[in-house]
N, C-alpha and C positions, 0 to 999 in steps of 0.2 A: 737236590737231595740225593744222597747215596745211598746204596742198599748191599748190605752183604749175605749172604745165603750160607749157612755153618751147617755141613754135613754130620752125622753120626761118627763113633771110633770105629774099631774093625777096619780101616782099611775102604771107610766108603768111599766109591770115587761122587766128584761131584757131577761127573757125567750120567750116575744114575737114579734111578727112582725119579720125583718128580720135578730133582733142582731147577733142569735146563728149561724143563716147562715154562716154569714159578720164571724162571729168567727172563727167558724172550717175552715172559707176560708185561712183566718190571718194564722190562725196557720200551716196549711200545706205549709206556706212559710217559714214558721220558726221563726214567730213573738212571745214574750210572749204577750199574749191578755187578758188586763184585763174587764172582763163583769161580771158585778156585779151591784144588786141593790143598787140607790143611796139613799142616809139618807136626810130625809125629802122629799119624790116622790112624794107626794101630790104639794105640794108649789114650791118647788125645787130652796128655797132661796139661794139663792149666799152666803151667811157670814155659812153657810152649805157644800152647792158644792163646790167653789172654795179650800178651804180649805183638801176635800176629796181629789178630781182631783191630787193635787199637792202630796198630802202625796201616794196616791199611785201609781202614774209614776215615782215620785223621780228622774228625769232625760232630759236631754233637747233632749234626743236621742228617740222624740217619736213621735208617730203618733197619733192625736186625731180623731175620730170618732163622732159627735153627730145629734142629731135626734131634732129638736123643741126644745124644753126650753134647751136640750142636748147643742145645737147650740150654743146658747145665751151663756150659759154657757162658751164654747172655746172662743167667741170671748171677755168675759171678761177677762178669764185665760190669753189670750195672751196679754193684755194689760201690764203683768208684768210679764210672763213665757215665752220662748222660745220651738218650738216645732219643729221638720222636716217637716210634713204632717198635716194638718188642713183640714178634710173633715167635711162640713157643709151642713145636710140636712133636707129643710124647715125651714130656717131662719131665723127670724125676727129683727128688731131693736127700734122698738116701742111694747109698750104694748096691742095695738092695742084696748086700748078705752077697756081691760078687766081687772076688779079689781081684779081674780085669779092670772093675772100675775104681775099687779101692784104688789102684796103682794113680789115678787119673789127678787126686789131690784137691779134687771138688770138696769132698766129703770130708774135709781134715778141721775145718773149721765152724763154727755155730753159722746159720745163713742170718743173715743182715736183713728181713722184709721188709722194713723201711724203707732205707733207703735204696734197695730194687724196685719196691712201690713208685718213689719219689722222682728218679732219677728217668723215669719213662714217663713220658707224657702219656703213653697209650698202653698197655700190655692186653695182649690176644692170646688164647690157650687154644688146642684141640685135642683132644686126648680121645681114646676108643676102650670102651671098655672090655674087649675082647683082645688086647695087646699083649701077645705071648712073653713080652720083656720085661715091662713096666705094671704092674698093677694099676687100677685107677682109683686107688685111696691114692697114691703120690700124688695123680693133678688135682685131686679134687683138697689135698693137703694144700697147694700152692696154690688154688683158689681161693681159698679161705685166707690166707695170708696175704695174698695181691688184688685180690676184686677185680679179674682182667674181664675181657669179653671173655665167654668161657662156650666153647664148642663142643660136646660131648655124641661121643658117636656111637652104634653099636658093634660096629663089623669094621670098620676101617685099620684092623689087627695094630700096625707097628709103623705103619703110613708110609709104607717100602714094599720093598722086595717079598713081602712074605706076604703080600694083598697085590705085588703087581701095579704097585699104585705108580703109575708113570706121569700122570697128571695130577693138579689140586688149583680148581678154579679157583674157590674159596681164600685161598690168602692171594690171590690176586686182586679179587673185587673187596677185601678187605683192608690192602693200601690203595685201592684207586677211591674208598669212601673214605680215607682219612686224608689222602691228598685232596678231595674235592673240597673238604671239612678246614682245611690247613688253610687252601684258597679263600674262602668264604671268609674267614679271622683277619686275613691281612685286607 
């Protein structure tokens, strides 16, 4: 099983906040984890990302991982890719009234929650209701539409740089129960 880790725009590198953690966590289960910076990390337009995402999982036997725009990103991939694990953190589904993300081209068409529902075997949320970016009507918007595990925190800001957050057990031991879960079916 593969796993890819999708950073925020802005310019995040994937060397920060709690990628490399989430990584070395992955991989001491046995996952290949791809983290790597995405092309065009300013913007982080879609007719860009989508197109990377795909070329390098190349497989429906995966786990996504994404962070903010990271987020948005999966839930447009899934509108037409198939994944196992869909973890999304600090979410959004509107552009939230900002024209950096306007530019990004998430926002340009009606969201599909069907078939992002269908298309993931699994969808996992975290969102914090204290996140200086995102409101938390957005994830609790995308809960209501997806029915994922849903994590709601009070203090966990924007789950970066702005909490310091250099680690996150949490979606670790949340693919090591769904690869335990996967084992047990076959």
């Amino acid at each position: 099983m593969r796993a890819i880790i999708i950073p925020g725009n802005g310019n995040t590198d994937i060397t920060e906040n709690w990628f490399q953690n989430v990584k070395d966590g992955l991989q001491k289960l046995g996952l290949d984890v791809i983290a790597e910076n995405m092309p065009d990390p300013d913007l982080a337009r879609k007719e860009y990302w989508l197109p990377f995402i795909k070329e390098k999982l190349s497989t429906e036997d995966a786990i996504l991982i994404g962070h903010s725009s990271g987020a948005v990103a999966i839930l447009r991939y899934l509108e037409e890719n198939k994944c196992k694990l869909a973890i999304l953190v600090s979410v959004c589904y509107t552009d939230l009234g900002d024209e950096h993300e306007k530019k990004s081209g998430y926002f340009d068409n009606p969201w599909e929650w069907e078939k992002i529902k269908n298309n993931a075997e699994k969808i996992v949320l975290f969102a914090s209701r204290n996140d200086p970016y995102i409101p938390i009507s957005e994830a609790v918007f995308i809960k209501d539409k997806l029915e994922p595990e849903y994590h709601e925190y009070a203090n966990e800001g924007h789950f970066g740089a702005d909490v310091n957050k250099t680690e996150f057990p949490e979606i670790i031991t949340v693919v090591e129960k769904f690869i335990e879960r996967q084992k047990i079916k076959l």
